[in-house]
MARSEMAR-377708 format. One record per residue (C-alpha): residue in three letters; x negated, y, z negated; residue number from 0. Coordinates in Angstrom, 1 decimal, always signed. Layout:
residues N
residu	X	Y	Z	num
ala	X	Y	Z	NUM
...
This chain:
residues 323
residu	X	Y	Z	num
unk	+28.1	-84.1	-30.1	0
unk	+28.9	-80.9	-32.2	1
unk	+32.1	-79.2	-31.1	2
unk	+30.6	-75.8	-30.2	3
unk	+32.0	-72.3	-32.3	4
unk	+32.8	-68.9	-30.6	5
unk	+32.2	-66.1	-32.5	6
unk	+35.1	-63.1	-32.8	7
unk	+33.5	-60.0	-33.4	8
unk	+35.6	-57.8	-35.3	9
unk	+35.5	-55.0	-37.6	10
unk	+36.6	-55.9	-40.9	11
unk	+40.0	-54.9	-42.8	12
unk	+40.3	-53.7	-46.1	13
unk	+43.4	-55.8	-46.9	14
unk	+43.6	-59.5	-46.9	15
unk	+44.2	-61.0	-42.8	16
unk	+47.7	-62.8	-42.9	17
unk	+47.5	-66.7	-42.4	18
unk	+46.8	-68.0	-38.8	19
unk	+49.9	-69.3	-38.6	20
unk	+51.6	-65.4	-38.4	21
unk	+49.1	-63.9	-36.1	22
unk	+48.3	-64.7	-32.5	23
unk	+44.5	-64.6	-33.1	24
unk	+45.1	-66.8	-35.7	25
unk	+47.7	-69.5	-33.8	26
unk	+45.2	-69.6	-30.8	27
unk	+42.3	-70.7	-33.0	28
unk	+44.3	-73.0	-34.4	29
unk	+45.2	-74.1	-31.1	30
unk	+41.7	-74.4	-30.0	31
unk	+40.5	-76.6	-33.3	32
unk	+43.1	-78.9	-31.9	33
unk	+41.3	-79.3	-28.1	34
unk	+37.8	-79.4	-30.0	35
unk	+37.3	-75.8	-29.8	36
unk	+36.0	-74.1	-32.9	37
unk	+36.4	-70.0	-33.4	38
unk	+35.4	-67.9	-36.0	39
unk	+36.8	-64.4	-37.1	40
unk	+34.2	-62.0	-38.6	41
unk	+31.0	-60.7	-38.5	42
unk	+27.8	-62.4	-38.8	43
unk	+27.3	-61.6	-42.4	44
unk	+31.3	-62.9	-43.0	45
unk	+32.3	-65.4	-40.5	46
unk	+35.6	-67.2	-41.1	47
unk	+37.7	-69.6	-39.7	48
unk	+40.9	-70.6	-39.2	49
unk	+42.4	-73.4	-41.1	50
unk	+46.3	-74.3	-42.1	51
unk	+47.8	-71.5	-44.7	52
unk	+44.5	-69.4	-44.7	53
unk	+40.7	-68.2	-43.8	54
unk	+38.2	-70.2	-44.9	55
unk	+34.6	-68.6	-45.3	56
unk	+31.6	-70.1	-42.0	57
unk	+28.9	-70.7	-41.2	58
unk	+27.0	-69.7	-37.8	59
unk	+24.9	-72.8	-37.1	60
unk	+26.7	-74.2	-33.9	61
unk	+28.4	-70.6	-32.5	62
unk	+27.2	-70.6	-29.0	63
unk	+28.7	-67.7	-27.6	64
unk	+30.1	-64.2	-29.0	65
unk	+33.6	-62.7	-28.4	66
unk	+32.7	-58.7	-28.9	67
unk	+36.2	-57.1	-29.9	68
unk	+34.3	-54.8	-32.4	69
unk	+35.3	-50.9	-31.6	70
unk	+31.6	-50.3	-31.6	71
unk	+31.8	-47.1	-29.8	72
unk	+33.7	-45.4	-32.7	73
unk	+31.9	-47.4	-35.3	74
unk	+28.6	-47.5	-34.0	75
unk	+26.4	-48.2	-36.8	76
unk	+28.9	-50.9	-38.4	77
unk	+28.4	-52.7	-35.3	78
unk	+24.1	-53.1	-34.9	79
unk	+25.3	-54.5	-39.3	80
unk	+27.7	-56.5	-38.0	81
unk	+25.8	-58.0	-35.0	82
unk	+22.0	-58.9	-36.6	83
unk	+21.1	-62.1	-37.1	84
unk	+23.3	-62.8	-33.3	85
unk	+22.3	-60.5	-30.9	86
unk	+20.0	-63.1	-29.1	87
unk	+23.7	-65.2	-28.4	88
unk	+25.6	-64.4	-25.4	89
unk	+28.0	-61.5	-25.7	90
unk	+31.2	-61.4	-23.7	91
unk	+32.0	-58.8	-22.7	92
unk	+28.1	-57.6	-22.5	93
unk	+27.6	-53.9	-23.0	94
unk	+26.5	-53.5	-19.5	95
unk	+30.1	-54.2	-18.2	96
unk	+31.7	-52.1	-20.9	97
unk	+29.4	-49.4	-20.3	98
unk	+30.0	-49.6	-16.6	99
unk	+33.8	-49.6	-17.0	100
unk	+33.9	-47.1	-20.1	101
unk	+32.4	-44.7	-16.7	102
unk	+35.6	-44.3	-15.0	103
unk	+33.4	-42.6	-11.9	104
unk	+31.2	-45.0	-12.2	105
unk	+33.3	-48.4	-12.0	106
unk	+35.1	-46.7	-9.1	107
unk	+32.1	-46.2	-6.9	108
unk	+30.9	-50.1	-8.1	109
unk	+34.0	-51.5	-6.9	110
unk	+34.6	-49.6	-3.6	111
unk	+31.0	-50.6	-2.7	112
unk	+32.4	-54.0	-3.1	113
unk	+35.5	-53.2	-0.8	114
unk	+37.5	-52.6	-3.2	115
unk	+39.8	-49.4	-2.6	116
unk	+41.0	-47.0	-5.0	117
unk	+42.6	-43.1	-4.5	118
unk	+40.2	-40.9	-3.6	119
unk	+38.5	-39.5	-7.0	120
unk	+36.1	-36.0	-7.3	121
unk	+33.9	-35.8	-9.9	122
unk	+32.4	-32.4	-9.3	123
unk	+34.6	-29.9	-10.8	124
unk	+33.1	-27.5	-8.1	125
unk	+35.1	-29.3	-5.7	126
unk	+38.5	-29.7	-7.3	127
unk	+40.4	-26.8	-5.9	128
unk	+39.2	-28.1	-2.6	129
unk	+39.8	-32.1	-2.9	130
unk	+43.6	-31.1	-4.8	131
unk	+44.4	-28.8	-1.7	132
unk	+44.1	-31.9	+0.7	133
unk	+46.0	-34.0	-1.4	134
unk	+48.9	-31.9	-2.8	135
unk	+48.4	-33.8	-6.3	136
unk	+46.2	-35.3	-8.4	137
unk	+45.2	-36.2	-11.8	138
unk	+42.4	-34.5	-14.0	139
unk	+41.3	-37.3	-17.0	140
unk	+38.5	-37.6	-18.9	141
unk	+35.6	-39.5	-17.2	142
unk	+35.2	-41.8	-20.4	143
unk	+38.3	-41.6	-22.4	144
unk	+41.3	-44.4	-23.3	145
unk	+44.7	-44.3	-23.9	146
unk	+45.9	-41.7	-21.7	147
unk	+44.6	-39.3	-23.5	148
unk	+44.0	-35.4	-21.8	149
unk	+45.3	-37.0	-18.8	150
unk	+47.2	-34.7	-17.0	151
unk	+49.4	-34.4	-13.6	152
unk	+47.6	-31.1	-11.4	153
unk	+48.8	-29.2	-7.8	154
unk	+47.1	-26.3	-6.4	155
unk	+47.4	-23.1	-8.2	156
unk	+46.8	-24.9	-11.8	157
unk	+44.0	-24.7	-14.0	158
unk	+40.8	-27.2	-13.1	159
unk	+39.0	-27.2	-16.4	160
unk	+35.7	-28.9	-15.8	161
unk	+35.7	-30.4	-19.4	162
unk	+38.9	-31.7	-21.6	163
unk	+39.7	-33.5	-24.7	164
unk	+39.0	-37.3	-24.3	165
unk	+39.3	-40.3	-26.2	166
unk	+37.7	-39.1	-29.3	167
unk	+39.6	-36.4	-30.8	168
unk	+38.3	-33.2	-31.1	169
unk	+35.4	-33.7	-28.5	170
unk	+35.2	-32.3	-25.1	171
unk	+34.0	-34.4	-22.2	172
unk	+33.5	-34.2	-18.2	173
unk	+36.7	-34.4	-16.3	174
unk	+37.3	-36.1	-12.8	175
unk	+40.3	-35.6	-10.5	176
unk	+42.1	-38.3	-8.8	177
unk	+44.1	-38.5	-6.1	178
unk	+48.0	-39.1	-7.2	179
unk	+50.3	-42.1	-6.1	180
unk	+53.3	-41.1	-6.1	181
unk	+56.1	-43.3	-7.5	182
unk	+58.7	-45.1	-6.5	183
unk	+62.6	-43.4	-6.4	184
unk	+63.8	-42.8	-10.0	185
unk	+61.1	-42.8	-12.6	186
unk	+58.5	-40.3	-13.2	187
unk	+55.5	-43.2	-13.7	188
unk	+55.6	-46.9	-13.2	189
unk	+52.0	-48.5	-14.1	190
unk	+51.2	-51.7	-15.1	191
unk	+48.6	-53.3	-17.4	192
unk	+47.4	-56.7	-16.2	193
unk	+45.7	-58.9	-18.4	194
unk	+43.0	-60.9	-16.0	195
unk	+41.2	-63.4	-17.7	196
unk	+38.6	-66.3	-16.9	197
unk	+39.0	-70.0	-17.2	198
unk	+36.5	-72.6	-18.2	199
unk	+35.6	-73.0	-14.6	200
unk	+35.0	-69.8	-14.1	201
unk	+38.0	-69.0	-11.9	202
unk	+40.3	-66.2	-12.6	203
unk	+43.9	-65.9	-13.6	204
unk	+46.0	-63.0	-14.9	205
unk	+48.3	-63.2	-17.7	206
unk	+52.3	-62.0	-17.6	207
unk	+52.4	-58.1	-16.4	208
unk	+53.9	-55.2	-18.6	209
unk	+55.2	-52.3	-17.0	210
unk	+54.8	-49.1	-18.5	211
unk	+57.7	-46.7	-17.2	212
unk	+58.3	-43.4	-18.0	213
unk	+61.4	-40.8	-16.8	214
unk	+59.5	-38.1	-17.8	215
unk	+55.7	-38.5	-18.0	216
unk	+54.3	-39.4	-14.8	217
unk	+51.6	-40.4	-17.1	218
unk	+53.0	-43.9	-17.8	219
unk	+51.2	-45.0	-20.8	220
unk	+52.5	-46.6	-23.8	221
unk	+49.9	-44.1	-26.3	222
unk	+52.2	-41.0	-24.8	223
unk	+55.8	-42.8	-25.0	224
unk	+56.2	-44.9	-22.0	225
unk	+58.2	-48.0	-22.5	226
unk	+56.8	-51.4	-22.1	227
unk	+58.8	-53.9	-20.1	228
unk	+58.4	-57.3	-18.4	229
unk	+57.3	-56.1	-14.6	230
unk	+58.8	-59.2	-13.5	231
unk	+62.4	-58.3	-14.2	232
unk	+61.7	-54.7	-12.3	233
unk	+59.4	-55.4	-9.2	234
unk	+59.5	-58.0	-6.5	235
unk	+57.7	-61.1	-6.1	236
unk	+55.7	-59.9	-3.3	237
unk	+54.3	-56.4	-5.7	238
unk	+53.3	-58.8	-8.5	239
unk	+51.7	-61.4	-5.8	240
unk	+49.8	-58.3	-4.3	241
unk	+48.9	-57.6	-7.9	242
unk	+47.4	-60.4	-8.9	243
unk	+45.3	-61.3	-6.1	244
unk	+43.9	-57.6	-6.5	245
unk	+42.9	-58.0	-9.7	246
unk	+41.5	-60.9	-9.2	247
unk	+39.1	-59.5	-6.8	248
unk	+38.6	-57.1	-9.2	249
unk	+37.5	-59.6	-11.7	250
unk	+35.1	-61.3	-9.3	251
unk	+33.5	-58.0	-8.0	252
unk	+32.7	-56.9	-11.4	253
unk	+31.4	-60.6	-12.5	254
unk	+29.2	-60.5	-9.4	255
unk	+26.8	-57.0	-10.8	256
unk	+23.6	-58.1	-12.2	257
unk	+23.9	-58.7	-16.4	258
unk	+27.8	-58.7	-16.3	259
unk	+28.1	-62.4	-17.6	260
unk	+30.1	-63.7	-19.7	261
unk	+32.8	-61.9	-18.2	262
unk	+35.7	-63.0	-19.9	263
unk	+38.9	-60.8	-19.8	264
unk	+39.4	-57.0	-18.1	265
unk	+42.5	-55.2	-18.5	266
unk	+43.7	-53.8	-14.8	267
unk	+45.7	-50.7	-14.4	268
unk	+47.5	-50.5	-11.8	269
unk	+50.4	-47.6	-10.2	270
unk	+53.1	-49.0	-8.0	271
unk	+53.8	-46.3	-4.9	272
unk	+57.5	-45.7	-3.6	273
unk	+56.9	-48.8	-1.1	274
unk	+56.5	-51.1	-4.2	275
unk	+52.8	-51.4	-3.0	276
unk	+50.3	-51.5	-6.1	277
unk	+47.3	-49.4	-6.3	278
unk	+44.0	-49.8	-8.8	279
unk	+43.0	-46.8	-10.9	280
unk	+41.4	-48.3	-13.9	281
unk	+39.5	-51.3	-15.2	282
unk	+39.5	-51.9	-19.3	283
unk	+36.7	-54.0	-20.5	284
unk	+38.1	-54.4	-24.0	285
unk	+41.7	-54.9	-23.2	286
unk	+45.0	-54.5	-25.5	287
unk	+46.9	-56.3	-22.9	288
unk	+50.5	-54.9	-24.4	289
unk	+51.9	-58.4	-24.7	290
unk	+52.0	-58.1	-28.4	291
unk	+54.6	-55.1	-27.3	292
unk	+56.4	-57.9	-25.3	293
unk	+56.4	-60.6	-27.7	294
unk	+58.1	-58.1	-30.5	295
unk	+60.8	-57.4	-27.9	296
unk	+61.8	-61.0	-27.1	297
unk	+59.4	-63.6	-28.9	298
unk	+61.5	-66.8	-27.5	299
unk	+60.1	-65.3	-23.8	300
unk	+56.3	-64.4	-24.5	301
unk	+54.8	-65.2	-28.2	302
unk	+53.6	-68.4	-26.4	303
unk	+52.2	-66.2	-23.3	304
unk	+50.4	-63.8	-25.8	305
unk	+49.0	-66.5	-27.7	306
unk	+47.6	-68.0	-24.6	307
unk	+46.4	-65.2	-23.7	308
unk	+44.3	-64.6	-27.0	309
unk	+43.0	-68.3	-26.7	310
unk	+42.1	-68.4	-22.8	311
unk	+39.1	-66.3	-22.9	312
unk	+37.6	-68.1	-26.2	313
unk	+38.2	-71.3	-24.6	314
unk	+36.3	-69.7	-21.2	315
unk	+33.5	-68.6	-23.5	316
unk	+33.2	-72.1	-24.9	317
unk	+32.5	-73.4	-21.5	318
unk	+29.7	-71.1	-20.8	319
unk	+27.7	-70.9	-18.7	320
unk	+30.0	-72.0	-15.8	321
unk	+28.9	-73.8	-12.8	322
Protein backbone atom coordinates (compact mmCIF):
# COMPACT_ATOMS: atom_id res chain seq x y z
CA UNK A 1 0.00 0.00 0.00
CA UNK A 2 1.04 3.66 -0.88
CA UNK A 3 2.29 5.59 2.09
CA UNK A 4 -0.21 8.54 1.91
CA UNK A 5 1.21 12.50 1.47
CA UNK A 6 -0.20 15.62 3.33
CA UNK A 7 -0.03 18.57 1.62
CA UNK A 8 1.44 22.04 3.45
CA UNK A 9 -0.16 24.82 2.05
CA UNK A 10 2.01 27.73 2.14
CA UNK A 11 2.73 30.90 0.38
CA UNK A 12 5.80 30.85 -1.33
CA UNK A 13 9.20 32.73 -0.54
CA UNK A 14 11.25 34.62 -2.74
CA UNK A 15 14.57 33.27 -1.38
CA UNK A 16 15.64 29.68 -1.41
CA UNK A 17 13.92 27.53 2.01
CA UNK A 18 16.96 26.44 4.18
CA UNK A 19 17.50 22.56 4.33
CA UNK A 20 15.04 20.50 6.44
CA UNK A 21 17.48 19.68 8.63
CA UNK A 22 17.59 23.66 10.05
CA UNK A 23 13.94 24.31 10.14
CA UNK A 24 11.33 22.61 12.30
CA UNK A 25 8.90 22.19 9.42
CA UNK A 26 11.52 20.73 7.71
CA UNK A 27 12.97 18.17 10.79
CA UNK A 28 9.24 17.05 11.35
CA UNK A 29 8.71 15.97 7.75
CA UNK A 30 11.75 14.33 7.95
CA UNK A 31 10.50 12.81 10.97
CA UNK A 32 7.39 11.64 9.41
CA UNK A 33 9.15 10.04 6.11
CA UNK A 34 10.77 7.95 8.81
CA UNK A 35 7.13 6.47 10.48
CA UNK A 36 5.80 6.14 6.68
CA UNK A 37 4.42 9.57 6.71
CA UNK A 38 4.97 11.56 3.53
CA UNK A 39 4.54 15.73 3.62
CA UNK A 40 4.92 18.08 1.05
CA UNK A 41 5.69 21.86 1.26
CA UNK A 42 4.12 24.10 -1.45
CA UNK A 43 1.42 24.76 -3.43
CA UNK A 44 -0.29 22.63 -5.93
CA UNK A 45 1.39 24.06 -8.83
CA UNK A 46 5.01 23.60 -6.71
CA UNK A 47 4.84 20.88 -4.23
CA UNK A 48 8.10 19.81 -2.55
CA UNK A 49 9.40 17.51 -0.23
CA UNK A 50 11.61 17.07 2.21
CA UNK A 51 14.63 14.96 1.63
CA UNK A 52 18.32 14.92 3.46
CA UNK A 53 20.41 18.41 2.59
CA UNK A 54 17.45 19.86 0.56
CA UNK A 55 13.77 20.19 -1.26
CA UNK A 56 13.17 18.09 -3.90
CA UNK A 57 10.35 19.10 -6.46
CA UNK A 58 6.55 16.46 -6.05
CA UNK A 59 4.13 15.27 -7.25
CA UNK A 60 0.43 15.27 -5.92
CA UNK A 61 -0.86 11.76 -6.88
CA UNK A 62 -1.19 10.14 -3.35
CA UNK A 63 -1.73 13.59 -1.11
CA UNK A 64 -4.83 12.66 0.81
CA UNK A 65 -5.35 15.48 2.92
CA UNK A 66 -4.36 19.37 2.95
CA UNK A 67 -2.56 21.32 5.79
CA UNK A 68 -3.92 25.05 4.92
CA UNK A 69 -1.11 27.44 6.55
CA UNK A 70 -1.55 29.86 3.46
CA UNK A 71 -2.33 33.64 4.96
CA UNK A 72 -5.19 33.54 2.44
CA UNK A 73 -7.04 36.31 4.09
CA UNK A 74 -4.13 38.83 3.23
CA UNK A 75 -3.32 37.18 0.02
CA UNK A 76 -6.57 36.22 -1.26
CA UNK A 77 -6.23 35.75 -4.80
CA UNK A 78 -2.69 33.91 -4.43
CA UNK A 79 -4.54 31.43 -2.51
CA UNK A 80 -7.86 30.24 -5.04
CA UNK A 81 -3.81 29.97 -7.64
CA UNK A 82 -2.36 28.17 -5.11
CA UNK A 83 -5.28 25.78 -4.16
CA UNK A 84 -6.83 24.59 -7.97
CA UNK A 85 -6.34 21.48 -8.97
CA UNK A 86 -6.94 20.39 -4.80
CA UNK A 87 -9.77 21.97 -3.54
CA UNK A 88 -11.97 18.72 -3.81
CA UNK A 89 -9.13 17.22 -0.87
CA UNK A 90 -9.79 17.68 2.65
CA UNK A 91 -8.67 20.93 4.14
CA UNK A 92 -7.60 21.25 7.77
CA UNK A 93 -8.37 23.63 9.09
CA UNK A 94 -11.61 24.16 6.75
CA UNK A 95 -12.58 27.69 6.11
CA UNK A 96 -15.70 27.23 8.09
CA UNK A 97 -13.73 26.86 11.36
CA UNK A 98 -11.37 29.70 10.52
CA UNK A 99 -14.16 31.81 9.49
CA UNK A 100 -16.00 31.01 12.73
CA UNK A 101 -12.96 31.69 14.91
CA UNK A 102 -11.58 34.75 12.77
CA UNK A 103 -15.43 36.17 14.40
CA UNK A 104 -14.25 36.79 17.81
CA UNK A 105 -18.28 37.41 18.74
CA UNK A 106 -19.10 34.76 16.92
CA UNK A 107 -16.82 31.81 18.36
CA UNK A 108 -17.74 33.21 21.80
CA UNK A 109 -21.43 32.79 21.48
CA UNK A 110 -20.58 29.00 19.66
CA UNK A 111 -18.70 27.94 22.59
CA UNK A 112 -20.82 29.29 25.47
CA UNK A 113 -23.80 27.46 23.79
CA UNK A 114 -21.62 24.49 24.28
CA UNK A 115 -21.03 25.41 28.06
CA UNK A 116 -18.24 26.77 27.59
CA UNK A 117 -17.74 30.15 29.73
CA UNK A 118 -15.96 33.13 28.77
CA UNK A 119 -16.08 37.07 30.32
CA UNK A 120 -18.99 38.64 29.47
CA UNK A 121 -18.43 40.28 25.84
CA UNK A 122 -20.93 43.36 24.14
CA UNK A 123 -20.92 43.70 20.76
CA UNK A 124 -23.33 46.54 20.37
CA UNK A 125 -21.39 49.68 20.84
CA UNK A 126 -24.74 51.25 21.92
CA UNK A 127 -24.37 49.33 24.93
CA UNK A 128 -20.79 49.88 26.04
CA UNK A 129 -21.01 52.65 28.44
CA UNK A 130 -23.66 50.53 30.04
CA UNK A 131 -21.97 46.89 30.05
CA UNK A 132 -18.32 48.89 31.23
CA UNK A 133 -20.18 50.64 34.14
CA UNK A 134 -21.16 47.12 35.65
CA UNK A 135 -17.94 45.81 35.18
CA UNK A 136 -15.41 48.60 36.20
CA UNK A 137 -13.12 47.33 33.22
CA UNK A 138 -13.00 45.97 30.07
CA UNK A 139 -11.34 45.61 26.86
CA UNK A 140 -12.44 47.20 23.38
CA UNK A 141 -10.65 44.85 20.37
CA UNK A 142 -11.41 44.53 17.06
CA UNK A 143 -14.12 41.85 16.39
CA UNK A 144 -11.76 40.15 13.57
CA UNK A 145 -8.29 41.34 14.14
CA UNK A 146 -4.89 39.22 15.35
CA UNK A 147 -2.00 40.11 17.15
CA UNK A 148 -3.19 42.37 19.63
CA UNK A 149 -3.63 44.82 17.59
CA UNK A 150 -6.13 48.08 18.63
CA UNK A 151 -6.68 46.18 21.66
CA UNK A 152 -6.96 48.39 24.33
CA UNK A 153 -7.62 48.43 28.38
CA UNK A 154 -11.19 50.88 28.97
CA UNK A 155 -13.09 52.11 32.45
CA UNK A 156 -15.94 54.40 32.53
CA UNK A 157 -15.41 57.85 31.49
CA UNK A 158 -13.15 56.71 28.31
CA UNK A 159 -13.85 56.95 24.80
CA UNK A 160 -16.04 53.85 23.26
CA UNK A 161 -15.28 54.15 19.60
CA UNK A 162 -17.63 51.84 17.80
CA UNK A 163 -14.99 51.10 15.12
CA UNK A 164 -10.94 50.84 15.47
CA UNK A 165 -7.93 49.82 13.66
CA UNK A 166 -7.76 45.87 13.32
CA UNK A 167 -5.54 43.46 12.04
CA UNK A 168 -5.01 44.95 8.64
CA UNK A 169 -3.40 48.21 8.90
CA UNK A 170 -4.97 51.12 7.88
CA UNK A 171 -8.61 49.67 7.96
CA UNK A 172 -11.31 50.22 10.40
CA UNK A 173 -13.51 47.49 11.72
CA UNK A 174 -16.35 46.86 14.38
CA UNK A 175 -15.19 46.79 17.88
CA UNK A 176 -16.53 44.56 20.93
CA UNK A 177 -15.99 45.09 24.60
CA UNK A 178 -15.01 42.39 26.95
CA UNK A 179 -15.25 42.08 30.31
CA UNK A 180 -11.53 42.38 32.05
CA UNK A 181 -9.73 39.63 34.27
CA UNK A 182 -7.80 41.11 36.30
CA UNK A 183 -4.32 39.72 36.96
CA UNK A 184 -2.57 38.25 39.42
CA UNK A 185 -0.24 40.56 42.11
CA UNK A 186 2.78 42.03 40.19
CA UNK A 187 2.42 42.08 36.49
CA UNK A 188 0.29 44.20 34.39
CA UNK A 189 -0.82 40.96 31.97
CA UNK A 190 -0.12 37.34 32.23
CA UNK A 191 -1.80 35.29 29.12
CA UNK A 192 -0.97 32.31 27.77
CA UNK A 193 -0.95 30.77 24.24
CA UNK A 194 -1.69 27.07 24.26
CA UNK A 195 -1.01 25.05 21.42
CA UNK A 196 -4.03 22.17 21.33
CA UNK A 197 -3.56 19.76 18.71
CA UNK A 198 -5.23 16.40 17.48
CA UNK A 199 -3.77 12.94 17.46
CA UNK A 200 -4.31 10.19 14.97
CA UNK A 201 -7.19 8.96 17.02
CA UNK A 202 -8.74 11.87 17.14
CA UNK A 203 -8.13 12.72 20.74
CA UNK A 204 -6.75 15.96 21.88
CA UNK A 205 -3.61 17.05 23.53
CA UNK A 206 -1.94 20.48 24.09
CA UNK A 207 1.52 21.21 23.47
CA UNK A 208 4.10 23.00 26.27
CA UNK A 209 2.46 26.55 27.34
CA UNK A 210 4.18 30.06 26.82
CA UNK A 211 3.38 32.70 29.01
CA UNK A 212 3.21 36.06 27.67
CA UNK A 213 3.89 38.58 30.71
CA UNK A 214 4.00 42.07 30.55
CA UNK A 215 4.80 44.87 33.65
CA UNK A 216 3.37 47.41 31.67
CA UNK A 217 0.77 46.36 29.04
CA UNK A 218 -2.00 44.65 30.43
CA UNK A 219 -2.31 43.61 26.93
CA UNK A 220 0.11 40.66 27.18
CA UNK A 221 0.97 39.86 23.69
CA UNK A 222 4.18 39.11 22.27
CA UNK A 223 3.30 41.59 18.81
CA UNK A 224 3.18 44.72 21.55
CA UNK A 225 6.45 43.57 23.71
CA UNK A 226 5.43 41.02 26.13
CA UNK A 227 7.96 38.51 26.97
CA UNK A 228 7.53 34.89 26.28
CA UNK A 229 8.41 32.48 28.95
CA UNK A 230 7.85 28.69 29.85
CA UNK A 231 4.34 28.95 32.01
CA UNK A 232 5.55 26.04 33.76
CA UNK A 233 8.39 27.64 35.56
CA UNK A 234 5.75 30.61 36.62
CA UNK A 235 2.33 28.96 37.43
CA UNK A 236 1.40 25.88 39.44
CA UNK A 237 0.54 22.58 38.41
CA UNK A 238 -2.99 22.76 39.27
CA UNK A 239 -3.37 26.40 36.65
CA UNK A 240 -1.72 24.52 33.80
CA UNK A 241 -3.93 21.18 34.73
CA UNK A 242 -7.09 23.54 34.71
CA UNK A 243 -5.66 24.80 31.38
CA UNK A 244 -5.39 22.02 29.59
CA UNK A 245 -8.46 20.29 30.21
CA UNK A 246 -10.18 23.61 29.21
CA UNK A 247 -8.75 23.74 26.05
CA UNK A 248 -9.36 20.57 25.41
CA UNK A 249 -12.96 21.10 25.71
CA UNK A 250 -12.47 23.78 23.68
CA UNK A 251 -11.07 21.70 20.98
CA UNK A 252 -13.84 19.12 21.12
CA UNK A 253 -16.69 21.80 21.15
CA UNK A 254 -15.41 23.45 18.10
CA UNK A 255 -14.72 19.87 16.31
CA UNK A 256 -18.34 18.94 17.17
CA UNK A 257 -20.11 22.21 14.71
CA UNK A 258 -21.25 20.87 11.48
CA UNK A 259 -18.31 21.16 8.48
CA UNK A 260 -15.51 21.79 11.13
CA UNK A 261 -13.45 18.51 10.19
CA UNK A 262 -10.36 18.07 9.90
CA UNK A 263 -9.78 19.95 12.84
CA UNK A 264 -6.30 19.66 13.54
CA UNK A 265 -4.64 22.30 15.75
CA UNK A 266 -6.26 25.73 17.47
CA UNK A 267 -4.25 28.12 19.29
CA UNK A 268 -6.04 28.88 22.92
CA UNK A 269 -5.64 32.19 24.63
CA UNK A 270 -6.03 32.19 27.78
CA UNK A 271 -5.66 35.14 31.08
CA UNK A 272 -4.71 33.82 34.44
CA UNK A 273 -6.83 35.94 37.32
CA UNK A 274 -5.11 36.86 40.80
CA UNK A 275 -6.36 33.25 42.10
CA UNK A 276 -4.06 31.60 39.50
CA UNK A 277 -7.42 30.43 37.89
CA UNK A 278 -7.31 30.54 33.86
CA UNK A 279 -9.89 32.15 31.87
CA UNK A 280 -10.67 31.64 27.79
CA UNK A 281 -10.86 34.82 25.64
CA UNK A 282 -9.74 33.64 22.32
CA UNK A 283 -9.47 30.67 20.01
CA UNK A 284 -6.72 30.90 16.86
CA UNK A 285 -7.47 28.70 14.04
CA UNK A 286 -4.15 29.22 12.36
CA UNK A 287 -1.95 29.19 15.25
CA UNK A 288 1.82 30.59 15.77
CA UNK A 289 2.07 28.64 18.90
CA UNK A 290 5.31 30.89 20.22
CA UNK A 291 7.35 27.80 20.80
CA UNK A 292 9.70 28.87 18.13
CA UNK A 293 10.17 31.98 20.77
CA UNK A 294 10.90 29.21 23.31
CA UNK A 295 13.14 27.05 21.40
CA UNK A 296 15.51 30.27 20.55
CA UNK A 297 15.65 30.97 24.29
CA UNK A 298 16.83 27.50 25.44
CA UNK A 299 16.88 24.87 22.41
CA UNK A 300 18.37 21.86 24.71
CA UNK A 301 14.60 22.39 26.59
CA UNK A 302 11.98 22.73 23.62
CA UNK A 303 13.51 22.40 19.84
CA UNK A 304 12.31 18.77 20.22
CA UNK A 305 8.74 20.09 21.77
CA UNK A 306 8.35 22.55 18.72
CA UNK A 307 9.26 20.11 16.29
CA UNK A 308 6.64 17.81 17.64
CA UNK A 309 4.46 20.17 17.63
CA UNK A 310 4.86 20.99 13.85
CA UNK A 311 4.68 17.14 13.04
CA UNK A 312 1.63 16.16 15.37
CA UNK A 313 -1.06 17.71 13.36
CA UNK A 314 0.36 16.36 9.87
CA UNK A 315 0.61 13.02 11.28
CA UNK A 316 -3.29 13.60 12.67
CA UNK A 317 -4.20 14.65 9.18
CA UNK A 318 -2.63 11.51 7.74
CA UNK A 319 -4.94 9.40 9.85
CA UNK A 320 -8.00 11.06 8.57
CA UNK A 321 -10.85 10.43 8.81
CA UNK A 322 -10.74 9.25 12.50
CA UNK A 323 -13.02 6.68 13.91
Amino acid sequence: MTAPDVLVLLRPRPRAPAPPEDTPIGRAALQLASEGIGVLIGTAQAPFRAAPGGWARAELDHVVAVHDRFPSWTWPDEYARAREGIAHLPLANPPTLQDLCRDKLACQRSLEAAGIPQPPVEGDPRRFAERLAEWGAGYLKPRYGALGRGVSRVTPGDPLPAEGPGATRGQLEPLILQRAVPPPPGVAGLALRVLTQRTPSGGWVTASHVARRSFADPVANVERGAEALPAEDLLPRATLDATDALCVRVGAALAALPEAEPLVELGVDVVIDPELRPHLIEVNSRPGGRLKALAGQDAARFAAAHVEACARPLRALAAWPWA
